[in-house]
C-alpha positions as CSV (number, residue, x, y, z in Angstrom):
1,X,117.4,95.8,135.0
2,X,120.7,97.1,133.5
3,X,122.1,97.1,130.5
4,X,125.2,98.6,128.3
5,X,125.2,98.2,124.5
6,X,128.4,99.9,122.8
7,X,128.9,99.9,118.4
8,X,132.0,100.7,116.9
9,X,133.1,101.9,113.1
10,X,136.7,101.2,112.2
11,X,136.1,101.1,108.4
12,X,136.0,104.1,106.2
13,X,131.9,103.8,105.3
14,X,131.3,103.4,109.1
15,X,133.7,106.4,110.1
16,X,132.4,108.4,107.0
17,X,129.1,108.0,107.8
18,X,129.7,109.3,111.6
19,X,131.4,112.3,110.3
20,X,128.7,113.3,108.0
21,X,126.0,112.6,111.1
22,X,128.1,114.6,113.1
23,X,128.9,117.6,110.8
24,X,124.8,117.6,109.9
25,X,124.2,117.5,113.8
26,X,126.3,121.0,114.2
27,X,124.8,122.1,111.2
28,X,121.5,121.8,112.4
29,X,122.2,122.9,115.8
30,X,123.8,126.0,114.2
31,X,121.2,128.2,115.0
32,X,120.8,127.4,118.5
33,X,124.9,127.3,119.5
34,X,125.1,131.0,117.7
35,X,122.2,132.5,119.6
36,X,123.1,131.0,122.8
37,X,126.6,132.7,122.4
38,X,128.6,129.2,122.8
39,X,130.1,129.7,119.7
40,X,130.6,131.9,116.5
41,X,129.2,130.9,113.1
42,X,132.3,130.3,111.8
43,X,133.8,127.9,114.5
44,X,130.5,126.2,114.0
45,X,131.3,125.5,110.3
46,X,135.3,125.1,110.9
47,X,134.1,121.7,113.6
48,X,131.7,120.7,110.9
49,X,134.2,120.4,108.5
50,X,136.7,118.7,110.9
51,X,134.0,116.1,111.5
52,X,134.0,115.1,108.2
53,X,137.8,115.2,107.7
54,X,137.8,112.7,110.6
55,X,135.4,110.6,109.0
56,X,137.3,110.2,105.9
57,X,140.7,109.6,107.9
58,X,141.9,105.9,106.8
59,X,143.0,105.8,110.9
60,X,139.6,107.3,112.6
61,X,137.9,104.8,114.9
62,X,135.2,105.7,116.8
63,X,132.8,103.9,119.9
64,X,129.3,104.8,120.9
65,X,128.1,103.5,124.2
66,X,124.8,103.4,126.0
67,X,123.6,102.6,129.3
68,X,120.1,101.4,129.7
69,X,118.2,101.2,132.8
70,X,115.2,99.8,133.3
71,X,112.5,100.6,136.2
72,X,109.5,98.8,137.8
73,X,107.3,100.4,140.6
């Protein structure tokens, strides 16, 4: 069985709130992305910050989708 579910934030509380998840996602991740070499600390911060300015953009709009399979042996 397949499925695909997909949620969507047009309005400033749902885009805000994505920015921030986002931003606290890098933020977290920091660590990891620095040591790994795929980015500098800084850069890391400047995209956190950009999340958020995204999220509080009157015109952001985002989708999430997901596919969902489901297996039986």
């Amino acid at each position: 069985m397949a499925s695909a579910t997909a949620r969507a934030h047009g309005d400033s509380a749902g885009t805000a709130a994505q920015g921030d998840v986002a931003a606290a996602l890098l933020e977290h991740m920091a660590p990891t992305i620095t040591a790994s070499g795929w980015a500098i600390a800084d850069r890391v911060r400047q995209l956190a910050e950009a999340c958020r300015r995204w999220g509080a953009d009157p015109d952001a709009f985002d989708v999430i989708t997901w596919c969902e399979a489901v297996g039986r042996a």
